[in-house]
Every structure is written in C-alpha cells, then in structure tokens.
N, C-alpha and C positions, 0 to 999 in steps of 0.2 A: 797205106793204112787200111784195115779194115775192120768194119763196126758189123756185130750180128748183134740180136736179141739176148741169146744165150751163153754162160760160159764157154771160150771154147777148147777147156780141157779142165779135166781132172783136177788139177792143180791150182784152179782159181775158183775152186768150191770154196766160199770162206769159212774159216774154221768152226764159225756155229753152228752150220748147216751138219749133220750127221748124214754120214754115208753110205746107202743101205740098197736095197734090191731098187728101190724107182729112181734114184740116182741120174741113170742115163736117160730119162724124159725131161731133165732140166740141165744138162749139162754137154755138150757137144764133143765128138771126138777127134780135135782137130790138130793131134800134136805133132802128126807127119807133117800136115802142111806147115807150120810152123818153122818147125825144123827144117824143111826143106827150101819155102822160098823169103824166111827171116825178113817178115814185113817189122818194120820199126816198131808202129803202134797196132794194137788191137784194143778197139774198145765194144764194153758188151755189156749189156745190164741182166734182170728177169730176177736174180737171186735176192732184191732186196736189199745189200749189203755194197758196202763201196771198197772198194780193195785199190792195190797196184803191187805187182810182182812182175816178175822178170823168168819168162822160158829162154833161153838162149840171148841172142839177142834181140828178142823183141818182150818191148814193157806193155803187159795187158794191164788194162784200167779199167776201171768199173768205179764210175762216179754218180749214186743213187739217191737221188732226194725220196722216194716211195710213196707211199698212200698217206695223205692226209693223215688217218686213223692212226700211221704209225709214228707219229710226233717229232717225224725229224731221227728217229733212230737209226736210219740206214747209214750214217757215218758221211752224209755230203759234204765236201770239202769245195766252197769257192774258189779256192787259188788251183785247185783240180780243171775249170772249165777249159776247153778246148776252144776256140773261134775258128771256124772253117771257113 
C-alpha cells in the first residue's frame, strides 16, 4: 500500500478539476512506479474530491470528507473507510 498527500498520476485528477499549465504543483508523477512495482492500493487526497479508479493493477482512492466550508461536497463515502 501506499498513501501520499497528492494525486499520484495524471489520471486521478478528477474530472472537475481543469488541466492547465499549474497542474503539476498538485498532482504527482508517479506512473512508472506504478507500473513498475503494481502496489495493490494507493491512497491520496489534497484534490478535495473523492474518486476510485484503477491504473493497471492497482486501485487508487481518494476518500475526502474536505473543509467544513465545503459542506460535505468532496463526495465522502463511509463504506470507502480503510482500517489500518
């Protein structure tokens, strides 16, 4: 498993974010390692948005409850929780 702060690829920008020249100061470019040593899970937040998709074999998640202010918009999903 492993957990960073930030997307770590291109590919789990979620789709309301637009993609533009600052891009890569919130998004990580981590698709070799992926590919290369096919960790099961990645999880990663920062984007505000809660996602789950799939680079190869491994399922990145991004389960985001966000800022008070943002009312529960980030899409968190309880049945999402992890227990470590």
């Amino acid at each position: 498993m492993v957990i960073t702060h930030w997307p770590p690829s291109v590919h789990a920008i979620h789709r309301r974010i637009q993609r533009d020249l600052l891009t890569p100061y919130f998004v990580g470019s981590c698709d070799d390692l992926i590919t290369k040593y096919h960790p099961p899970l990645w999880l990663y937040g920062h984007n505000h948005y809660s996602d789950v998709l799939m680079i190869g074999s491994t399922r990145l998640v991004s389960n985001q409850i966000g800022y008070p202010s943002e009312g529960g918009g980030c899409g968190f999903n309880s049945r999402l929780v992890i227990e470590i």
